[in-house]
Residue, then its C-alpha position, 0 to 999 in steps of 0.5 A: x500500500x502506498x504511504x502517502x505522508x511519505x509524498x510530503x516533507x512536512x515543517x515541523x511546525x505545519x505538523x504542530x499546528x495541525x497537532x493544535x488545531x485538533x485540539x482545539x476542535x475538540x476544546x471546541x466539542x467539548x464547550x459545545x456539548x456543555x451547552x443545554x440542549x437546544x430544544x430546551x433553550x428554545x422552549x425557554x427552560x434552560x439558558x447557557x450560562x455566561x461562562x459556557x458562552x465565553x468558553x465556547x467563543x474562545x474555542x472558536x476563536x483559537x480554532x479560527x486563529x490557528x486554522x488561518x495559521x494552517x491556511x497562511x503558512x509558507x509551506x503551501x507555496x511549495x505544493x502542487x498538489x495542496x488536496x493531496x498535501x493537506x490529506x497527508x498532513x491531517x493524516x501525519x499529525x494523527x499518527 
């Protein structure tokens, strides 16, 4: 079987913010799932409380900033292949 995170050479630092950017997703779950369920937010029986709102705003916001350091990142201008490129890469810093 062809490995194809072989393909690539990756910077360590590419493979750590990826390493980081899984991370903050789940941070980003995890706040999400604190949450009161919607249906009982919408029937007016629970409300999130102001610190589950704040917790779940800065999830996101780290997922955004380090999603745009992923995107941003000088490596990319190298790649000929960027769908195959970041394939390998989510595949690599999952190993």
């Amino acid at each position: 079987m062809i490995d194809p995170v072989a393909d690539f050479d990756f910077p360590a630092d590419l493979l750590d913010l990826q390493r980081a950017w899984y991370a903050a997703d789940a941070r980003c779950v995890e706040a999400g799932a604190a949450l009161p369920p919607g249906r009982d937010v919408a029937a007016g029986v629970a409300e999130p409380t102001v610190e589950q709102q704040a917790e779940l705003a800065e999830a996101r916001a780290e997922r955004l900033r380090i999603t745009e350091a992923l995107q941003g990142h000088p490596w990319w201008a190298s790649v000929d292949d960027k769908r195959a490129a970041k394939a390998a890469l989510r595949a690599a810093a999952r190993s």
